[in-house]
mmJSON file of the N, C-alpha and C atoms, coordinates in Angstrom:
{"data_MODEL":{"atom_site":{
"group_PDB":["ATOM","ATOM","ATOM","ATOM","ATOM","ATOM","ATOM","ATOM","ATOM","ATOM","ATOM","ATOM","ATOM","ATOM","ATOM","ATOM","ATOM","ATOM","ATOM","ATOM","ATOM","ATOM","ATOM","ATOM","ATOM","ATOM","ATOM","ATOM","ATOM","ATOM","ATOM","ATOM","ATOM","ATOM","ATOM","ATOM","ATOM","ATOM","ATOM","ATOM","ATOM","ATOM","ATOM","ATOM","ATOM","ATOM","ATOM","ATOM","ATOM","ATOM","ATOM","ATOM","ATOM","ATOM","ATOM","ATOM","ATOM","ATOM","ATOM","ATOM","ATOM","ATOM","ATOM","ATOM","ATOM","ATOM","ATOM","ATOM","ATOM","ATOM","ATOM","ATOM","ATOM","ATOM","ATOM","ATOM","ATOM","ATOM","ATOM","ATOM","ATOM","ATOM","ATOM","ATOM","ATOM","ATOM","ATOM","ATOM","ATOM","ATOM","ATOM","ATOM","ATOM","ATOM","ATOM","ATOM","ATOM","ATOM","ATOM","ATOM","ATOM","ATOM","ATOM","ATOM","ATOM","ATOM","ATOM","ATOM","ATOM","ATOM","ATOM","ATOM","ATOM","ATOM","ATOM","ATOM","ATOM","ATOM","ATOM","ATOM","ATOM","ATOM","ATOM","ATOM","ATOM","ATOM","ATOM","ATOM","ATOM","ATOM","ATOM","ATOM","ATOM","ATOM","ATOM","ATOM","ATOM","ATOM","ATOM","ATOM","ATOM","ATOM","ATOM","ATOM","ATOM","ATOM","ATOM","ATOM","ATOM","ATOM","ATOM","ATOM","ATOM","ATOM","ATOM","ATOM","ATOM","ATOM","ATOM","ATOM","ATOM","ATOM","ATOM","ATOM","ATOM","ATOM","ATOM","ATOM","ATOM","ATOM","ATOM","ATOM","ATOM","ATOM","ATOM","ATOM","ATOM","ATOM","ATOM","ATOM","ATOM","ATOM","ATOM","ATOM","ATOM","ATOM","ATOM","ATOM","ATOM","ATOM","ATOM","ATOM","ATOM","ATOM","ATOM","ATOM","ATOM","ATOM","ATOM","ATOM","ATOM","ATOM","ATOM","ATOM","ATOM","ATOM","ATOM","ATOM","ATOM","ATOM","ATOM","ATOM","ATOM","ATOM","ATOM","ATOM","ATOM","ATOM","ATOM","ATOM","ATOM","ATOM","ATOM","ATOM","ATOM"],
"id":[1,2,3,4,5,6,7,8,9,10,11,12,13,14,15,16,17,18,19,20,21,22,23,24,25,26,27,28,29,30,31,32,33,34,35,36,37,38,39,40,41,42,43,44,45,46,47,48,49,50,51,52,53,54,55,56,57,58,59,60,61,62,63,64,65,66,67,68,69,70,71,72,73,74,75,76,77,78,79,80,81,82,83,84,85,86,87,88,89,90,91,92,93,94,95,96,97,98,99,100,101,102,103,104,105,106,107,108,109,110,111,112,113,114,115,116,117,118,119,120,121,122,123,124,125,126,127,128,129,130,131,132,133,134,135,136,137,138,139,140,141,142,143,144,145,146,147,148,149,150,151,152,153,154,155,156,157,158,159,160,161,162,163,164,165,166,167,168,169,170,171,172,173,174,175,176,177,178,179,180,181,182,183,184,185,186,187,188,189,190,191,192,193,194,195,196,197,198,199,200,201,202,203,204,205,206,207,208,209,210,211,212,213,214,215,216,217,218,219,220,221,222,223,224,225],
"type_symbol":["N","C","C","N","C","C","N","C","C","N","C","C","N","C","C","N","C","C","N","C","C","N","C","C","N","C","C","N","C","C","N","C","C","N","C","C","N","C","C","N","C","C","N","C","C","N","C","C","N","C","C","N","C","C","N","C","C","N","C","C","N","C","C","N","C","C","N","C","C","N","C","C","N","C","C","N","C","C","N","C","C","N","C","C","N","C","C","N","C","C","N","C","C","N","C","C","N","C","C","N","C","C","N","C","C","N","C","C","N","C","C","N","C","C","N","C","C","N","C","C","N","C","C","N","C","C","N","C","C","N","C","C","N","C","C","N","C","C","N","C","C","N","C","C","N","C","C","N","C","C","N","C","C","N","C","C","N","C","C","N","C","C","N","C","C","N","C","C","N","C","C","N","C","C","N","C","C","N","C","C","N","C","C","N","C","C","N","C","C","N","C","C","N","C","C","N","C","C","N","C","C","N","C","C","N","C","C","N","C","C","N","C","C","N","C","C","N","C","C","N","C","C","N","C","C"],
"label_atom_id":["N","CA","C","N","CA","C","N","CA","C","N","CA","C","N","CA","C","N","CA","C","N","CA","C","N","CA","C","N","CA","C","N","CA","C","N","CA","C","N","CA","C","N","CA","C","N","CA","C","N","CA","C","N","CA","C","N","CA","C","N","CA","C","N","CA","C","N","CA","C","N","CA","C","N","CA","C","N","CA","C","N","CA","C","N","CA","C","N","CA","C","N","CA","C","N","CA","C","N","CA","C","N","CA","C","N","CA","C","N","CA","C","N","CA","C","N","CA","C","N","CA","C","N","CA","C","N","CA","C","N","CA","C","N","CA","C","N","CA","C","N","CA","C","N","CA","C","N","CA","C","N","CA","C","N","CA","C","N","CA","C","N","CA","C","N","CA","C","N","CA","C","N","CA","C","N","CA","C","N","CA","C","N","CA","C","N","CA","C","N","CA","C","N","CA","C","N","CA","C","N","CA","C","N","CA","C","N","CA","C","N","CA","C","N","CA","C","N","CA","C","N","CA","C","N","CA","C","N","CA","C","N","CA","C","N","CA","C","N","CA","C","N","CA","C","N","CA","C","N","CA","C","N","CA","C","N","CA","C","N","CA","C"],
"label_alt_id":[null,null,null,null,null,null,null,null,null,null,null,null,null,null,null,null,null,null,null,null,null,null,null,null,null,null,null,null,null,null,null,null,null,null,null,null,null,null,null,null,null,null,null,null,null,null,null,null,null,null,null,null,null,null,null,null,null,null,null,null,null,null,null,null,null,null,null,null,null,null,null,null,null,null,null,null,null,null,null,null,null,null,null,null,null,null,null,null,null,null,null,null,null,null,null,null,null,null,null,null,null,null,null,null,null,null,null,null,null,null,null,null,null,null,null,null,null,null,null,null,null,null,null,null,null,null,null,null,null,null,null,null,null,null,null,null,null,null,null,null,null,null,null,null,null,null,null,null,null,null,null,null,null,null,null,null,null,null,null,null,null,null,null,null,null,null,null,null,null,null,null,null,null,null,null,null,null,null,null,null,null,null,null,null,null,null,null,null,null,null,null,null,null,null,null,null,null,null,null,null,null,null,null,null,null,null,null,null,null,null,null,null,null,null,null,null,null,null,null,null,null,null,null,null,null],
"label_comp_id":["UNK","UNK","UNK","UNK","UNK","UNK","UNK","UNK","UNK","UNK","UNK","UNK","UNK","UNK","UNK","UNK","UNK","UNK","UNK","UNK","UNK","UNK","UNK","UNK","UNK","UNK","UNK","UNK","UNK","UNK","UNK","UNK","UNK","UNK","UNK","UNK","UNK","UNK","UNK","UNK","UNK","UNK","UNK","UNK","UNK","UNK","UNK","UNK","UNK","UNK","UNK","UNK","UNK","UNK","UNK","UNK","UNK","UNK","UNK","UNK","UNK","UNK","UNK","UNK","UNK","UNK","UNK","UNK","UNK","UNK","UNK","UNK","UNK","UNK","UNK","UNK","UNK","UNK","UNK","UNK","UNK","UNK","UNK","UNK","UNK","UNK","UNK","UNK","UNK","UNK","UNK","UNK","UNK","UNK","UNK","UNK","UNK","UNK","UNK","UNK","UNK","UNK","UNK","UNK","UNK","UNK","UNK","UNK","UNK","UNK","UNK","UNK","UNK","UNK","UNK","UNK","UNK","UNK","UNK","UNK","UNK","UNK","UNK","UNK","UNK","UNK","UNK","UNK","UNK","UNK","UNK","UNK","UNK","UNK","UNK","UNK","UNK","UNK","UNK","UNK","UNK","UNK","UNK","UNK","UNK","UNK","UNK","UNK","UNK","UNK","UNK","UNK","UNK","UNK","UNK","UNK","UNK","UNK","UNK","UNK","UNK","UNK","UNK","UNK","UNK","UNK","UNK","UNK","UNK","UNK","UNK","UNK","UNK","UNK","UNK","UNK","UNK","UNK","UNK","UNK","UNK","UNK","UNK","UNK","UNK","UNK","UNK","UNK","UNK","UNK","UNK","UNK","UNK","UNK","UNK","UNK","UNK","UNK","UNK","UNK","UNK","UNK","UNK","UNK","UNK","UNK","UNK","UNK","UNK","UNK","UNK","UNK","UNK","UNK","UNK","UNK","UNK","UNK","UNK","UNK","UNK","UNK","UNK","UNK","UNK"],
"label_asym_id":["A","A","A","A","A","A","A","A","A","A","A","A","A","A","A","A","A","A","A","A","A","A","A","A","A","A","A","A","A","A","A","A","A","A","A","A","A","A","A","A","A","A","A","A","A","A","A","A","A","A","A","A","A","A","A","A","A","A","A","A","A","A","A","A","A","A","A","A","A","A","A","A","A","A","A","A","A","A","A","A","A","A","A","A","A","A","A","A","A","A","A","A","A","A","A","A","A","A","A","A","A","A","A","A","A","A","A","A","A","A","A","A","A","A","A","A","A","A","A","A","A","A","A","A","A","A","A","A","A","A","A","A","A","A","A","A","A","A","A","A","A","A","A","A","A","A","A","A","A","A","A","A","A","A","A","A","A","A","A","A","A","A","A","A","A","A","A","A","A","A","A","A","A","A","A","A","A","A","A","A","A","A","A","A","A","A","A","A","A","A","A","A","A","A","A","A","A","A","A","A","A","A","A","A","A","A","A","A","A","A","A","A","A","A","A","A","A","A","A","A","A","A","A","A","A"],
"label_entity_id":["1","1","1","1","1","1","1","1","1","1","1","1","1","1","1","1","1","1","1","1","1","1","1","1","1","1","1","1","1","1","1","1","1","1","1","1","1","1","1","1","1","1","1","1","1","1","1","1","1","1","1","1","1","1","1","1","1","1","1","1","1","1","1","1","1","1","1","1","1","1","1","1","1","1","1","1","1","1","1","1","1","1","1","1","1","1","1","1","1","1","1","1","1","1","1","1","1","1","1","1","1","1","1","1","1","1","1","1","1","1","1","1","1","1","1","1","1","1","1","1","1","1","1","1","1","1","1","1","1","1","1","1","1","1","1","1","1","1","1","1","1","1","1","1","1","1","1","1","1","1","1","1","1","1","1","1","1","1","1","1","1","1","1","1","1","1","1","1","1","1","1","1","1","1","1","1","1","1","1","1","1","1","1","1","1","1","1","1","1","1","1","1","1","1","1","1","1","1","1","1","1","1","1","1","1","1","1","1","1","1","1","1","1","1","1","1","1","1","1","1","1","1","1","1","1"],
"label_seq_id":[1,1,1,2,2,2,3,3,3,4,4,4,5,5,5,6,6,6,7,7,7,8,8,8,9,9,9,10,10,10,11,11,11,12,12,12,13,13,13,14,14,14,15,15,15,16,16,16,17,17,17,18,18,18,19,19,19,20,20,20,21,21,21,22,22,22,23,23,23,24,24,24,25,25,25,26,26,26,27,27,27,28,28,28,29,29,29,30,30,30,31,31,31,32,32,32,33,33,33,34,34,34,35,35,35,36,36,36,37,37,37,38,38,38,39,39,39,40,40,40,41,41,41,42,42,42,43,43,43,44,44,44,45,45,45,46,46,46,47,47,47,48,48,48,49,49,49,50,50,50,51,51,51,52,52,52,53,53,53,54,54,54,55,55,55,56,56,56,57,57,57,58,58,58,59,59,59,60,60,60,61,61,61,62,62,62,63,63,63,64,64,64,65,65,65,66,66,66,67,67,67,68,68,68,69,69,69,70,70,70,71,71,71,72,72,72,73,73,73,74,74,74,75,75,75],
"pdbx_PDB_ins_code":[null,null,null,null,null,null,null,null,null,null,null,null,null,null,null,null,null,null,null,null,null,null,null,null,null,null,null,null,null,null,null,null,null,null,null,null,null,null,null,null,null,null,null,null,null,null,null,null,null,null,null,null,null,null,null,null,null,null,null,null,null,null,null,null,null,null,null,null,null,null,null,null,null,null,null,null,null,null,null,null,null,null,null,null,null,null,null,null,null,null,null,null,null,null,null,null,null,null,null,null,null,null,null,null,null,null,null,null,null,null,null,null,null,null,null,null,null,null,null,null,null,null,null,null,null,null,null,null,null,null,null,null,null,null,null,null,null,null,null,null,null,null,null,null,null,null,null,null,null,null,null,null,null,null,null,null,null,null,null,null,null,null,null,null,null,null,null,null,null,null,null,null,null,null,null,null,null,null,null,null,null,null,null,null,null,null,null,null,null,null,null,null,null,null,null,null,null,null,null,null,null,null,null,null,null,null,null,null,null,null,null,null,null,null,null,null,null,null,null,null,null,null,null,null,null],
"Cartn_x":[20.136,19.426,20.187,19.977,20.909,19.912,20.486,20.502,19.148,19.168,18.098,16.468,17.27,16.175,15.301,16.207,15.324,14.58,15.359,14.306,13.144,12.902,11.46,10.775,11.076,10.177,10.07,10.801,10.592,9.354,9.729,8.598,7.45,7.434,6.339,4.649,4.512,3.629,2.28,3.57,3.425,4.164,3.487,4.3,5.657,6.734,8.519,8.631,7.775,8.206,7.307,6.232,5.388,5.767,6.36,6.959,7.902,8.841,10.279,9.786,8.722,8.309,7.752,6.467,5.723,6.597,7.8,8.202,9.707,10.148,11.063,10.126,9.224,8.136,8.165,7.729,7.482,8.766,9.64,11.059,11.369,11.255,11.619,10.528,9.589,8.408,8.791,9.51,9.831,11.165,11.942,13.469,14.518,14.389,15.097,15.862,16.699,17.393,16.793,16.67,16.296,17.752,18.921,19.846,21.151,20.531,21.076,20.601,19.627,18.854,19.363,19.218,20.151,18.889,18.937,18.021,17.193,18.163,17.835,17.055,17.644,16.75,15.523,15.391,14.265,12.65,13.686,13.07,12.235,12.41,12.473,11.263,11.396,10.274,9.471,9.392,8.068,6.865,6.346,5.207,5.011,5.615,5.111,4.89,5.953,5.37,4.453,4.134,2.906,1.242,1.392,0.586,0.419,1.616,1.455,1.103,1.642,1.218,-0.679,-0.878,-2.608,-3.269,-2.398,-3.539,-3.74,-2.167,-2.657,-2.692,-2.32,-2.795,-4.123,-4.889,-6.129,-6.47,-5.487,-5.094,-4.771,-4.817,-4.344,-2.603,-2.173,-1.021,-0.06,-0.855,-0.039,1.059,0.709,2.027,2.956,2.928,3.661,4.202,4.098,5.011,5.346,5.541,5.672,6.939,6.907,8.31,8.876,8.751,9.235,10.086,9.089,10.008,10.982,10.923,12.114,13.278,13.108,14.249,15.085,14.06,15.0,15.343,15.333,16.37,17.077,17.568,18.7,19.981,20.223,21.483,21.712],
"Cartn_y":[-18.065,-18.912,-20.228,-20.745,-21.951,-23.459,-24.511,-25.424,-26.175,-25.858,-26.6,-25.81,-24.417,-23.254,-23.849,-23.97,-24.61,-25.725,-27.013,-27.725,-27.819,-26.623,-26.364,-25.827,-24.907,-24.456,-25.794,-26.151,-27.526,-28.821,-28.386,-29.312,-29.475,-27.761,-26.865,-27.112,-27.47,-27.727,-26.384,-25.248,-24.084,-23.763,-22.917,-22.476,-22.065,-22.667,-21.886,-20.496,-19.405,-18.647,-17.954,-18.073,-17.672,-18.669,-19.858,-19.929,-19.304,-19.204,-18.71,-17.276,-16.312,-15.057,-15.67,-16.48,-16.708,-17.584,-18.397,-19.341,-18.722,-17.563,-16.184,-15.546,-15.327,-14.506,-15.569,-16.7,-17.948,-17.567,-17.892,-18.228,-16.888,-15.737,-14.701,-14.434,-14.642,-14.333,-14.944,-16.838,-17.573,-17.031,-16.025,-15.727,-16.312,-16.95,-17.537,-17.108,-17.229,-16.42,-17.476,-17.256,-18.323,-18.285,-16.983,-17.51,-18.775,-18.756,-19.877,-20.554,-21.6,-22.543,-23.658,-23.979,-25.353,-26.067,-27.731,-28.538,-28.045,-27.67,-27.028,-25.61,-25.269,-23.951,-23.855,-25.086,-25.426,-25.601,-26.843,-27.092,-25.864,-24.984,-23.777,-23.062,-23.084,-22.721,-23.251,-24.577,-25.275,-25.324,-24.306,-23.887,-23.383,-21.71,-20.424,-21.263,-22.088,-22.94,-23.268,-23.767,-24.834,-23.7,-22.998,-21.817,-21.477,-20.952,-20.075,-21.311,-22.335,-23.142,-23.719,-23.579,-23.69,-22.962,-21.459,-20.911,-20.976,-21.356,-21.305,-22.738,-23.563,-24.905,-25.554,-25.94,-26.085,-27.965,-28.487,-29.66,-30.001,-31.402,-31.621,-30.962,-30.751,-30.033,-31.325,-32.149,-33.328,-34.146,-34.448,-35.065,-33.701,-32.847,-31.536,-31.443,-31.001,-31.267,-32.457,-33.47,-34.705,-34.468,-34.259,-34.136,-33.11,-31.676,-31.295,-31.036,-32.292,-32.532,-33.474,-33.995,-35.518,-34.346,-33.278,-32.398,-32.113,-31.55,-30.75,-31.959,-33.298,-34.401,-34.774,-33.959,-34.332,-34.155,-33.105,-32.873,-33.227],
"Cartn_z":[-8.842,-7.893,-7.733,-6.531,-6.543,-7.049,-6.863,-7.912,-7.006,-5.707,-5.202,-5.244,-5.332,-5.743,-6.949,-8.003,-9.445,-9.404,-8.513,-8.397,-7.596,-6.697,-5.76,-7.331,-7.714,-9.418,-10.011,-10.342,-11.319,-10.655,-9.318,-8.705,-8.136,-8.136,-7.562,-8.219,-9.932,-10.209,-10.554,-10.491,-11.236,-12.464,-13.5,-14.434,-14.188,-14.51,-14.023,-13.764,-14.81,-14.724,-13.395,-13.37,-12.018,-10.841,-10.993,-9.602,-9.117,-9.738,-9.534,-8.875,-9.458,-8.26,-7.015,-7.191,-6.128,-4.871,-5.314,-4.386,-4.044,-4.6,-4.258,-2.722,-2.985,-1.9,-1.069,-1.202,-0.324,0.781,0.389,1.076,1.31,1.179,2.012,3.001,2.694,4.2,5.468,4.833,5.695,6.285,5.959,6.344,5.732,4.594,4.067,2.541,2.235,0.804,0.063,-1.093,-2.317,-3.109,-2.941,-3.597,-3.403,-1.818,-1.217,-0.723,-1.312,-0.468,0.011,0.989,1.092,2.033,1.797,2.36,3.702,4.898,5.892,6.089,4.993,4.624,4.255,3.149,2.416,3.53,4.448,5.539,6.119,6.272,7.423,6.06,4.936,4.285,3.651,4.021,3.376,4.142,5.026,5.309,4.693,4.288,3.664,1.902,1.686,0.033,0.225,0.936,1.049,0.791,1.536,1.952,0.488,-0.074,-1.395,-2.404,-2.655,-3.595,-3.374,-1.986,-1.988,-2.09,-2.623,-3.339,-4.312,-5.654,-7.082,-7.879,-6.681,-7.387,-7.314,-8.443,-8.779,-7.871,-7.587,-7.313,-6.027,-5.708,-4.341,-4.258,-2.816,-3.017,-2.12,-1.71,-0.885,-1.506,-2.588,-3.697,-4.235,-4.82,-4.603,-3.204,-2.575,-1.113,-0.635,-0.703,-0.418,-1.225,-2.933,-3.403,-3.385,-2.249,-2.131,-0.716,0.141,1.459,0.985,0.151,-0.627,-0.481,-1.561,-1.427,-0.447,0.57,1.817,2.739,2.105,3.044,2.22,0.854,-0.152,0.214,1.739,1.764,3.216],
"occupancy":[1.0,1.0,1.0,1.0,1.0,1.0,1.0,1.0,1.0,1.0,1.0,1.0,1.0,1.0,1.0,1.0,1.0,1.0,1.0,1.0,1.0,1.0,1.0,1.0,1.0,1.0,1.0,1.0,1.0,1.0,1.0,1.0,1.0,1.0,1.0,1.0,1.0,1.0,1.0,1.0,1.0,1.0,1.0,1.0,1.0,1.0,1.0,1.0,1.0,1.0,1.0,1.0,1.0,1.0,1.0,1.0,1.0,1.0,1.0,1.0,1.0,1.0,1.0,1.0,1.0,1.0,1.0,1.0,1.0,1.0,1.0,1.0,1.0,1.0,1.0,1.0,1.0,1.0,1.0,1.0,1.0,1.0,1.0,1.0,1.0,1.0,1.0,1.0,1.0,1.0,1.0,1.0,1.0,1.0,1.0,1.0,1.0,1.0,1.0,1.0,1.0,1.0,1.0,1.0,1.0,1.0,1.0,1.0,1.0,1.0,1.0,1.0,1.0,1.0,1.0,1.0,1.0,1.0,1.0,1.0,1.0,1.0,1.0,1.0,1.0,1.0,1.0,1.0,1.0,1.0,1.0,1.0,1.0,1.0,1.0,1.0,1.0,1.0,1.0,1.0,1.0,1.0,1.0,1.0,1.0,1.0,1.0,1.0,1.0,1.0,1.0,1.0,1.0,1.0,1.0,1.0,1.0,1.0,1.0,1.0,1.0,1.0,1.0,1.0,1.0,1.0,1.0,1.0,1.0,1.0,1.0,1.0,1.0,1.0,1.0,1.0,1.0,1.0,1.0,1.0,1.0,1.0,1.0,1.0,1.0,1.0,1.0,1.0,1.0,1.0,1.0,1.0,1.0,1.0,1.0,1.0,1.0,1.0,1.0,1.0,1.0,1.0,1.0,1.0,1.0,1.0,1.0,1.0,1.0,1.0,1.0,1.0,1.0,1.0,1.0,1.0,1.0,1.0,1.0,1.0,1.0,1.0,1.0,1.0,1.0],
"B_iso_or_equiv":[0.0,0.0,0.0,0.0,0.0,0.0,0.0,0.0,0.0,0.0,0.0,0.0,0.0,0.0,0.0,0.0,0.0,0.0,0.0,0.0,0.0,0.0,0.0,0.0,0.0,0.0,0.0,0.0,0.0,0.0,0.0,0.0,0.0,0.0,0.0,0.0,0.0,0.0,0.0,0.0,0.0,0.0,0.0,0.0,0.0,0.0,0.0,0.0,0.0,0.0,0.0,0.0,0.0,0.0,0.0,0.0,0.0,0.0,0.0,0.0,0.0,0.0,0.0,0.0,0.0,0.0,0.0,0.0,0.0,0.0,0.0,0.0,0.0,0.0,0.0,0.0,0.0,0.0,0.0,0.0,0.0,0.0,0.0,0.0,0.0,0.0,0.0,0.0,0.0,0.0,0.0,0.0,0.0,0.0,0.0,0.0,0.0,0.0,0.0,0.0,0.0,0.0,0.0,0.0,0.0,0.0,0.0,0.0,0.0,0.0,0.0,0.0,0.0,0.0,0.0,0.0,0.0,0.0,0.0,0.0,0.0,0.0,0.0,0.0,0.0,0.0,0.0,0.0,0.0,0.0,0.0,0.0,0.0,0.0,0.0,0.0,0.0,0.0,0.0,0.0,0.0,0.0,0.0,0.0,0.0,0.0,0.0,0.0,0.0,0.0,0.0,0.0,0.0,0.0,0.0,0.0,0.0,0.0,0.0,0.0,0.0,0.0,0.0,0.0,0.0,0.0,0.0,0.0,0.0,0.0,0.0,0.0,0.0,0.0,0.0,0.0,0.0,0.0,0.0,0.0,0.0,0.0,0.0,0.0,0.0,0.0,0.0,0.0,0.0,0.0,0.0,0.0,0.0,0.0,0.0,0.0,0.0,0.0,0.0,0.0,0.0,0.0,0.0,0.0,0.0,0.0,0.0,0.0,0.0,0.0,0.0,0.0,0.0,0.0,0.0,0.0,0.0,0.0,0.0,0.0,0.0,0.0,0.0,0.0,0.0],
"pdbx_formal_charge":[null,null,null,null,null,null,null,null,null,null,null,null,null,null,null,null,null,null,null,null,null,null,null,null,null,null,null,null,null,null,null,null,null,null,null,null,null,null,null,null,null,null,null,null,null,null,null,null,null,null,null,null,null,null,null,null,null,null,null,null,null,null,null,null,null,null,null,null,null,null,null,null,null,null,null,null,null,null,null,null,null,null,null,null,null,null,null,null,null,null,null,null,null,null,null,null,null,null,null,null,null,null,null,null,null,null,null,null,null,null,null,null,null,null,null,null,null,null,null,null,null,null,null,null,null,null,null,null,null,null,null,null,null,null,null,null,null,null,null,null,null,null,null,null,null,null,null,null,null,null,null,null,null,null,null,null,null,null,null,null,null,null,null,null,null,null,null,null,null,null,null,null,null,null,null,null,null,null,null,null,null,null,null,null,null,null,null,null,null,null,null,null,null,null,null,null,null,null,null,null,null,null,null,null,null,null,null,null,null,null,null,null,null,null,null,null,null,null,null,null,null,null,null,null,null],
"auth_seq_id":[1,1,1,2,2,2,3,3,3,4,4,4,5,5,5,6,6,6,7,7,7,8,8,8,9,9,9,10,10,10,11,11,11,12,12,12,13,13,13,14,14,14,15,15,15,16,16,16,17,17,17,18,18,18,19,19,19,20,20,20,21,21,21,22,22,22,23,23,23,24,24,24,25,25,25,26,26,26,27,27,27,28,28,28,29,29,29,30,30,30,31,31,31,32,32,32,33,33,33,34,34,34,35,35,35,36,36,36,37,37,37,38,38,38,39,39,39,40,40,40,41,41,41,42,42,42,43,43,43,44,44,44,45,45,45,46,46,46,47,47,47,48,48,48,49,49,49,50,50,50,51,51,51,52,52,52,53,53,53,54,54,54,55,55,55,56,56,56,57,57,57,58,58,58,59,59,59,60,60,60,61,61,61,62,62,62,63,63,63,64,64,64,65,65,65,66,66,66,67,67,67,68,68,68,69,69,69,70,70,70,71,71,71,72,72,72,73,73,73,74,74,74,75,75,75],
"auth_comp_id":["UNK","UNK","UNK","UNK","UNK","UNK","UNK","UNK","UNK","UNK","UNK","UNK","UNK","UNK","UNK","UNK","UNK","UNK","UNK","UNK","UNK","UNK","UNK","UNK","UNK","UNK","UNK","UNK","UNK","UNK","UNK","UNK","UNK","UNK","UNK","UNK","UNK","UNK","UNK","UNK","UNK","UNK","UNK","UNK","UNK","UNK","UNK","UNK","UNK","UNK","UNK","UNK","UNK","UNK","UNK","UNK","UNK","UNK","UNK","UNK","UNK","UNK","UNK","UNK","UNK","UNK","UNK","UNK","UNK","UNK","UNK","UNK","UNK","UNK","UNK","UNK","UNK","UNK","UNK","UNK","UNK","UNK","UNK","UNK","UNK","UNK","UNK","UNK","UNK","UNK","UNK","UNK","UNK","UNK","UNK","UNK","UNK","UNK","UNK","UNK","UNK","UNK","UNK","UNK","UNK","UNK","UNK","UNK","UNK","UNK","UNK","UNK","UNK","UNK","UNK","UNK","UNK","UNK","UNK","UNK","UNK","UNK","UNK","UNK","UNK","UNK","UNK","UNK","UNK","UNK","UNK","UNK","UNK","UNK","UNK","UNK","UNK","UNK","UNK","UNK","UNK","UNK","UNK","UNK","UNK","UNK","UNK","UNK","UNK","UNK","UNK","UNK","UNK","UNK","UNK","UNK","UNK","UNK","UNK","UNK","UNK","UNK","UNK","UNK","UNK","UNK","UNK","UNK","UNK","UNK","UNK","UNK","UNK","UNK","UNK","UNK","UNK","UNK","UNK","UNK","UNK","UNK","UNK","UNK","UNK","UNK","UNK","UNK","UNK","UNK","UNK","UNK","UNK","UNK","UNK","UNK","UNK","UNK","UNK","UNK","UNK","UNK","UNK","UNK","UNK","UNK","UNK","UNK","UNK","UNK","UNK","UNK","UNK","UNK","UNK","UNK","UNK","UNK","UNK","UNK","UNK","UNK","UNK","UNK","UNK"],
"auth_asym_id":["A","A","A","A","A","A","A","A","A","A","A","A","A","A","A","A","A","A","A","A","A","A","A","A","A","A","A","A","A","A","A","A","A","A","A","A","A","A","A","A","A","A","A","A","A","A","A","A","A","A","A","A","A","A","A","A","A","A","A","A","A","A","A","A","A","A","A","A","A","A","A","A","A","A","A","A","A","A","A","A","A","A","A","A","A","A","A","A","A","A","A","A","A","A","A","A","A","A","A","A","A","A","A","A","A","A","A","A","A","A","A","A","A","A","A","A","A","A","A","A","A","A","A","A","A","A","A","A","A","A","A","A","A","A","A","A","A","A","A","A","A","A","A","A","A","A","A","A","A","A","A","A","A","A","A","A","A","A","A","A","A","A","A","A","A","A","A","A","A","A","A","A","A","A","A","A","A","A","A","A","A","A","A","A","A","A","A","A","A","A","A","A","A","A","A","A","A","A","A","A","A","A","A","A","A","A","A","A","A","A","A","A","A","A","A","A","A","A","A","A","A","A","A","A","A"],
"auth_atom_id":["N","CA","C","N","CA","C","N","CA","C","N","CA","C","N","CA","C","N","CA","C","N","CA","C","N","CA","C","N","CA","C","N","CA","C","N","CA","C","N","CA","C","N","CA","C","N","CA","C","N","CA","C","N","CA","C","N","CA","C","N","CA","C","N","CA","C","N","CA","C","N","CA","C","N","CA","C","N","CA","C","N","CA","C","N","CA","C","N","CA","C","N","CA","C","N","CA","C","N","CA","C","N","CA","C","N","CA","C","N","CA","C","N","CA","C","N","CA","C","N","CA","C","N","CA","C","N","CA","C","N","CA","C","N","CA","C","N","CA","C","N","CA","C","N","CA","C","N","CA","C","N","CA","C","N","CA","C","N","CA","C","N","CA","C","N","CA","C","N","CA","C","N","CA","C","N","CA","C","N","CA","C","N","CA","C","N","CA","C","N","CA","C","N","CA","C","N","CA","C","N","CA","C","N","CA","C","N","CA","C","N","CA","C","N","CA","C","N","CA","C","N","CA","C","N","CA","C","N","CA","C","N","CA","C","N","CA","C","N","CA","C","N","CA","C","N","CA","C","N","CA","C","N","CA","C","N","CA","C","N","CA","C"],
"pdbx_PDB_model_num":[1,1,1,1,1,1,1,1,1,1,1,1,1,1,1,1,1,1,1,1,1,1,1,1,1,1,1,1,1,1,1,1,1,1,1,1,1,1,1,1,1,1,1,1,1,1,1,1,1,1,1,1,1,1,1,1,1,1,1,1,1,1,1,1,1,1,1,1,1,1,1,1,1,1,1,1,1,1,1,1,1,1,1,1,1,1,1,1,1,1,1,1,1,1,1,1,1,1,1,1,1,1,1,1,1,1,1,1,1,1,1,1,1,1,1,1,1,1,1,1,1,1,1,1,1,1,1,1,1,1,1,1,1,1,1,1,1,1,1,1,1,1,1,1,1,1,1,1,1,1,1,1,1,1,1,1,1,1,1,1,1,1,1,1,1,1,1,1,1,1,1,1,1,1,1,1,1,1,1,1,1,1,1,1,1,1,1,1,1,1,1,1,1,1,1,1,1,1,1,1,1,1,1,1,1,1,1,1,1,1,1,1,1,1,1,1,1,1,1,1,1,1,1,1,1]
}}}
């Protein structure tokens, strides 16, 4: 997985190892590879995250995406 891949898991605010499936699914529904994510890409799937992270986060999901739009303007 690439390096920006790990940090959507790391920032996702799911367990690593159940994000890394659930936010794999995320980004291919959206058309997107997870082994090559790149900012623009990210872009293009942070609906389908968003979607999947409101179902298993118990929590607001607005600060979780907030740092995970920070990301997809990293590059």
């Amino acid at each position: 997985m690439s390096n920006l891949f790990d940090l959507v898991v790391e920032n996702s605010g799911l367990s690593p190892v159940f994000a890394r499936k659930a936010l794999k699914r995320a980004c291919e529904r959206a058309g997107v590879e997870p082994n090559a994510l790149s900012p623009a890409a990210l872009r293009t799937a942070l609906p389908e995250i968003e979607r999947t992270l409101e179902t298993y986060l118990n929590t607001d999901t607005r600060s979780v995406m907030a740092r995970l739009q920070a990301l997809s303007r990293s590059g």
